[in-house]
C-alpha positions as CSV (number, residue, x, y, z in Angstrom):
1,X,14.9,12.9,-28.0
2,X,17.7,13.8,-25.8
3,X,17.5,17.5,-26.9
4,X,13.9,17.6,-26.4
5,X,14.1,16.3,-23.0
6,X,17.1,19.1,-22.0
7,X,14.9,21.4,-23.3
8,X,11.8,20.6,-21.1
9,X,14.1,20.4,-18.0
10,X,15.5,23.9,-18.8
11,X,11.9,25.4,-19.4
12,X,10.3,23.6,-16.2
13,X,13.9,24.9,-13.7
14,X,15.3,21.2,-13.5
15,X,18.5,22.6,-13.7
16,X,20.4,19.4,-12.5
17,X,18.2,17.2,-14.9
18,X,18.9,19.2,-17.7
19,X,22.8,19.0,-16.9
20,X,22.6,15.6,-16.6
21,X,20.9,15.5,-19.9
22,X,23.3,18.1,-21.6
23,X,26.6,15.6,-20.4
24,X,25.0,12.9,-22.7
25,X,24.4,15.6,-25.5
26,X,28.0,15.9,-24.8
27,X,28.8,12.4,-25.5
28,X,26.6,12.1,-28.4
29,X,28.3,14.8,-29.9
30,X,31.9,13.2,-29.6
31,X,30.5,9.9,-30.8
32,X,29.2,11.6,-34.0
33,X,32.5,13.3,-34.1
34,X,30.9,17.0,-34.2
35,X,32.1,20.0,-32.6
36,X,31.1,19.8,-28.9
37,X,32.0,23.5,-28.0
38,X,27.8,24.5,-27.6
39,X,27.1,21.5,-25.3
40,X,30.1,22.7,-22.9
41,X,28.9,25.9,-23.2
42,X,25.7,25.0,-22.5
43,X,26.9,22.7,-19.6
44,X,29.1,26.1,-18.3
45,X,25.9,27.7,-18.0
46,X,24.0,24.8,-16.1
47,X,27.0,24.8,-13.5
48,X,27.0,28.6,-13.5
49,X,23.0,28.4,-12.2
50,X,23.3,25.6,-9.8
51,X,26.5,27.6,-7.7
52,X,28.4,24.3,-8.7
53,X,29.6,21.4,-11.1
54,X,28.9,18.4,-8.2
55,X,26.1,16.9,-10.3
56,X,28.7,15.9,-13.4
57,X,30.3,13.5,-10.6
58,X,27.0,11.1,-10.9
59,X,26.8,10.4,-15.1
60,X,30.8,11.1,-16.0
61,X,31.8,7.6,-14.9
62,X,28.9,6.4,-18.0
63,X,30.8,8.9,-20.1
64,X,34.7,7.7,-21.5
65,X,35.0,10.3,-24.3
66,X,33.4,13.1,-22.3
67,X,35.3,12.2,-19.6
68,X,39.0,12.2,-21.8
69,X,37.7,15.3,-23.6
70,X,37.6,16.9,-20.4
71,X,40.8,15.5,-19.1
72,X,42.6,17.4,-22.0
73,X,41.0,20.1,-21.1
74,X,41.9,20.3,-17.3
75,X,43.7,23.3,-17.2
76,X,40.9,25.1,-19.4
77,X,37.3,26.6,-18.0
78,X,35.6,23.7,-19.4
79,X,38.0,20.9,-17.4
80,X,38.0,22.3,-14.5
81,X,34.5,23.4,-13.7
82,X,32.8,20.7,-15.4
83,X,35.4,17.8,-14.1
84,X,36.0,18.4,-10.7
85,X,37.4,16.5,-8.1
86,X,35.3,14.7,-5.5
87,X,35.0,15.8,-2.6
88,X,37.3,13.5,-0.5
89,X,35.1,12.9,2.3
90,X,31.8,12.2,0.4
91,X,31.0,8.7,0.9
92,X,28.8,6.7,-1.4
93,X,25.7,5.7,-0.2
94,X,24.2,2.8,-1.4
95,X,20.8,1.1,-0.8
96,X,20.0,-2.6,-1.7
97,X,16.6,-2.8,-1.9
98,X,14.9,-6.1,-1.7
99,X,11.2,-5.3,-0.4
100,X,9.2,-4.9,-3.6
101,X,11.5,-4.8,-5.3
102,X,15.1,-5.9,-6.3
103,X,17.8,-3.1,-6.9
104,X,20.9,-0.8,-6.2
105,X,20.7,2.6,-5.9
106,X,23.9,5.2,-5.8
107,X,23.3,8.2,-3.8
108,X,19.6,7.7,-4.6
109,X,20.0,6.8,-8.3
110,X,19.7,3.6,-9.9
111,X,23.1,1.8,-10.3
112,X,24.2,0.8,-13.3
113,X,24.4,-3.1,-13.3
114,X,24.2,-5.5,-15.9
115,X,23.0,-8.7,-14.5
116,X,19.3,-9.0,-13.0
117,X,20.0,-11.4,-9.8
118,X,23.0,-9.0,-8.8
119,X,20.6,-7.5,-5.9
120,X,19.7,-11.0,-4.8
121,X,22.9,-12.2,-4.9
122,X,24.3,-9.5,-2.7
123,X,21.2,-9.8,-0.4
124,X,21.8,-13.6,-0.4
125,X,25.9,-12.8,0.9
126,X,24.2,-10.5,3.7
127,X,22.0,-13.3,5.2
128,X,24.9,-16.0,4.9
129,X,28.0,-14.4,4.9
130,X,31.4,-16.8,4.5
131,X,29.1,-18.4,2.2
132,X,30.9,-21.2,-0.3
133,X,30.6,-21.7,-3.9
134,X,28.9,-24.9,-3.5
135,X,26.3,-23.6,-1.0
136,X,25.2,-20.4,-3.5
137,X,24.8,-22.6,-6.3
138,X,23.0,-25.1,-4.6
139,X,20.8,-21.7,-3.1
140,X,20.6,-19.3,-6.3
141,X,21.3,-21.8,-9.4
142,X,19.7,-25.6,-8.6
143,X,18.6,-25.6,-12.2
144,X,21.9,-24.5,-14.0
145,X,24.9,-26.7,-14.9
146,X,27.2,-25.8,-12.3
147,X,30.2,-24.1,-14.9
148,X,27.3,-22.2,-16.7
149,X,26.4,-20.9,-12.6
150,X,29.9,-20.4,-11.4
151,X,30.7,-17.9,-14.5
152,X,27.7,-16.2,-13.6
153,X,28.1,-15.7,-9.8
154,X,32.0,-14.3,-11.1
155,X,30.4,-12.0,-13.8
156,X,27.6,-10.6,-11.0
157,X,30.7,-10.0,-8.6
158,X,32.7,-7.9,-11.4
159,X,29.4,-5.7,-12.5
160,X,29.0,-5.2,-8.6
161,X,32.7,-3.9,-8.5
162,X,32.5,-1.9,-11.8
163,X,29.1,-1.0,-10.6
164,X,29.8,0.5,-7.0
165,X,33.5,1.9,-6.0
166,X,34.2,0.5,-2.6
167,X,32.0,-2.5,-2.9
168,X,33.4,-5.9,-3.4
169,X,32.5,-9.6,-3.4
170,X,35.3,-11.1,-1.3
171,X,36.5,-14.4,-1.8
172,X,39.0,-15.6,0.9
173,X,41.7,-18.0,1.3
174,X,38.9,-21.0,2.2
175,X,37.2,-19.7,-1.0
176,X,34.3,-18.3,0.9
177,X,32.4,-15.1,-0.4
178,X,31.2,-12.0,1.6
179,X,30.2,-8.7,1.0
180,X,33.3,-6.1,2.0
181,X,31.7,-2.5,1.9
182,X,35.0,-0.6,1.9
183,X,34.3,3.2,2.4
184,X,30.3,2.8,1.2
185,X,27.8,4.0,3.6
186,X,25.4,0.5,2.9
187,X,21.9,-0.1,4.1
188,X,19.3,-2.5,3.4
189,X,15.8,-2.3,4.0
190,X,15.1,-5.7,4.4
191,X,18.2,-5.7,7.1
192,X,16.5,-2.1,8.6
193,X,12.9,-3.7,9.1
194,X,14.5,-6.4,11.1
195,X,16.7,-3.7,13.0
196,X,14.0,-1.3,13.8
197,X,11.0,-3.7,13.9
198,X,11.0,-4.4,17.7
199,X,11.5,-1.0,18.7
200,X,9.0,1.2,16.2
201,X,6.8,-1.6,14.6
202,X,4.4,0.8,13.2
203,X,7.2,3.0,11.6
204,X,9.0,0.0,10.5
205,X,5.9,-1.7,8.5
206,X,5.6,1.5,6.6
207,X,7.5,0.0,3.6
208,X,7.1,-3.4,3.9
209,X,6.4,-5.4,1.0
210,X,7.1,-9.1,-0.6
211,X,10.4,-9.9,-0.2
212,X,12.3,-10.4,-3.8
213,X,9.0,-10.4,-5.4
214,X,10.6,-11.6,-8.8
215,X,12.3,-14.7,-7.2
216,X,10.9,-17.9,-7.8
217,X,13.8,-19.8,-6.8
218,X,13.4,-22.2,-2.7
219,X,15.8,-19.9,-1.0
220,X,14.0,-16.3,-1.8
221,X,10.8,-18.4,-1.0
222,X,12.1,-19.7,2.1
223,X,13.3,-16.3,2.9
224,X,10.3,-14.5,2.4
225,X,8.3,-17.1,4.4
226,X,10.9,-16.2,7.1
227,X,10.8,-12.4,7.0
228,X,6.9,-13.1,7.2
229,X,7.0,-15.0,10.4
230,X,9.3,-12.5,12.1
231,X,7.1,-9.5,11.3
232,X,4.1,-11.6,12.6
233,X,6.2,-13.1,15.3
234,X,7.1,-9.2,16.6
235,X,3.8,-7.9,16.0
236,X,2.5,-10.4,17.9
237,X,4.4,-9.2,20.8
238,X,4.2,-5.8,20.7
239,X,0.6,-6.9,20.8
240,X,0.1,-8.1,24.0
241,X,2.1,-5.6,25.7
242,X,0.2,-3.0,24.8
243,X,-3.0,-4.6,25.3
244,X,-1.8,-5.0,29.3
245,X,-0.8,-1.3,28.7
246,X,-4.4,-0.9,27.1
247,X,-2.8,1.3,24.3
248,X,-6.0,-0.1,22.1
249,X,-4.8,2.6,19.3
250,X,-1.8,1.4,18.8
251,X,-3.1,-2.2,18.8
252,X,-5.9,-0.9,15.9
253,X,-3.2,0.8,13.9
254,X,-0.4,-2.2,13.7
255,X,-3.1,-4.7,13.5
256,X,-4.5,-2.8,10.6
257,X,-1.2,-3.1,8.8
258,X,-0.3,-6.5,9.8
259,X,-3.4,-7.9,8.1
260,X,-2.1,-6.0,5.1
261,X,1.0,-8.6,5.6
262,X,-1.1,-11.6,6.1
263,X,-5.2,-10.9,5.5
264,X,-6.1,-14.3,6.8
265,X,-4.2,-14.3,9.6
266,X,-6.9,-15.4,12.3
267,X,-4.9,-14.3,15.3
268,X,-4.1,-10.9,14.0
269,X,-7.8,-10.5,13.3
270,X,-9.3,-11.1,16.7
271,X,-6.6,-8.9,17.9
272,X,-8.0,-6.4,15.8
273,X,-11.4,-7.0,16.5
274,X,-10.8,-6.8,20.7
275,X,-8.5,-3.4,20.3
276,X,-11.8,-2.2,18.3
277,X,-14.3,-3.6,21.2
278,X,-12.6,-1.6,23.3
279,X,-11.6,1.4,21.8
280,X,-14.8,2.2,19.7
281,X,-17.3,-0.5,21.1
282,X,-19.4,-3.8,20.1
283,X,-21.1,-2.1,17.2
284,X,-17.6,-1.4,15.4
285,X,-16.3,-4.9,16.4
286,X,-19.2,-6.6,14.8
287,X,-19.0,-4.4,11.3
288,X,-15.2,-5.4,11.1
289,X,-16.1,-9.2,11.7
290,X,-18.9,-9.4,9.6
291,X,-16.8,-7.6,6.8
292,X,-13.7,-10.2,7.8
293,X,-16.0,-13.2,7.1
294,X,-17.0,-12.0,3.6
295,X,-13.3,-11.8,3.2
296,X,-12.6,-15.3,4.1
297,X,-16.0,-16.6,2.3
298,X,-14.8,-15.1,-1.4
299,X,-11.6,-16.8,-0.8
300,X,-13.5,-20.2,-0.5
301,X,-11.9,-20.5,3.6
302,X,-13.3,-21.7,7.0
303,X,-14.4,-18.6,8.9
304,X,-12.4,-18.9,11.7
305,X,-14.7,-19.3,15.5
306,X,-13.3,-16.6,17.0
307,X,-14.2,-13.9,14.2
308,X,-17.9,-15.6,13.5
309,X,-17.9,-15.1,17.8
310,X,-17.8,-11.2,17.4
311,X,-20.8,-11.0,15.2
312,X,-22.9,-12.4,17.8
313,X,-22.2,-10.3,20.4
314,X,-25.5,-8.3,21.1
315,X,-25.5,-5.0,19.9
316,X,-27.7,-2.6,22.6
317,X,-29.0,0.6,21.1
């Protein structure tokens, strides 16, 4: 499977995929104990095409005998082309994502954890740094029996530190845990959307999704209840300054997406529905209340008074 796949890299020009894919040829072939001369060859020519062996740097770590095998080979072709040094101002960059989603990514690719809740855990350690054991088990593990908890929150902070170089789980003296970045260049898009949301709400709502959508625990709950309220909290604000400014586009486009947050959202809807009045007039209004109500009707709700009042606002022709 692995050779078909470097072959279909190398016939479609994914030179850097099909190096990536020849390194774990590489391994394979150690692990069967076979001569491993035509995958470095092979490899040779990947690094040859690409003006550079850079790419190795991202799957050798996953590697240990390709990784010895080269180290013998050092002073060689193969060693020193195909292991080289990092560049000693590169700085990881890693990305916690939490909005759809729950994961670490290394320099744009997936990292290599073992435990599911890591990317919670490490989001958890954001929001409440200096955070004791007692308050993260009581937050992350009610359910467990706390020794069965505790080994777990110690095995998620060793496959974060195995995981990313630079990025620990600090415990102090008091026996309080925070994340310490080290050299990493971190972000989080959950952290971001808060950041940027006052200044660019529009931009910032791009991405937005459910917060920890896989969480069922009261904390991610509570937290994506809170994350809601600030986007709507914002928006809101945004809102009515540009309505004084009468920036009705604006209002149309951010109102669009915040009902994409929150569909039933009354507030955000008559927001909507005035921005419309007045940028594209009563007859547009009325459609988009009329098409609201039928929204709130197949979800069994109350139409709210303010939406049925825009589909009685005479229409002249």
């Amino acid at each position: 499977m692995l050779e078909q796949a470097h072959a279909e890299f190398v016939s479609s020009g994914y030179l850097r995929e099909a190096g990536w894919a020849g390194l774990w040829l590489a391994e394979a072939a150690l692990i069967a104990g076979r001569d491993v001369t035509p995958e470095l060859e092979s490899l040779l020519d990947t690094a040859s095409a690409l003006g550079d062996a850079g790419w190795t740097l991202i799957e050798l770590p996953a590697l240990p005998r390709l990784r010895r095998h080269l180290e013998r080979l050092r002073d060689g072709e193969e060693g020193r082309i195909l292991l080289p040094r990092p560049v000693q101002n590169a700085t990881p960059k890693l990305e916690l994502r939490v909005l759809g989603e729950a994961a670490l990514y290394i320099d744009g690719r997936p990292a290599r954890t073992h435990y599911t809740r890591i990317a919670e855990f490490a989001y958890y350690l954001i929001k409440h740094p200096q955070s004791s054991i007692g308050e993260i088990l009581r937050d992350l593990f009610p359910d467990d029996p706390p020794q069965r908890a505790r080994n777990y929150v110690h095995q998620m902070r060793n496959d974060l530190k195995s995981a990313v170089n630079g990025l620990t789980i600090q415990c102090d003296a008091k026996h309080r845990y925070s994340v310490q970045y080290g050299e990493v260049e971190f972000t989080c898009d959950a952290v971001a959307l808060e950041q940027n949301l006052e200044h660019d709400p529009i931009g910032a709502l791009v991405n937005y999704q459910a917060l920890l959508p896989l969480s069922e625990g009261d904390w991610a709950a509570k937290e994506r209840e809170r994350l809601m309220g600030f986007v709507m909290k914002i928006g809101l604000k945004c809102l009515n300054q540009w309505f004084e400014a009468a920036e009705y586009e604006r209002c149309v486009k951010l109102t669009e997406r915040l009902l994409e947050v929150d569909p039933f959202d009354s507030t955000m809807s008559v927001y909507l529905l005035e921005a419309l009045h007045q940028l594209e007039g009563k007859a547009a209004s009325q459609q988009r209340a009329q098409r609201m109500l039928r929204t709130f009707a197949q979800e069994g709700l109350p139409a709210p008074d303010d939406v049925v009042r825009f589909t009685q606002i005479p229409v002249l022709n």
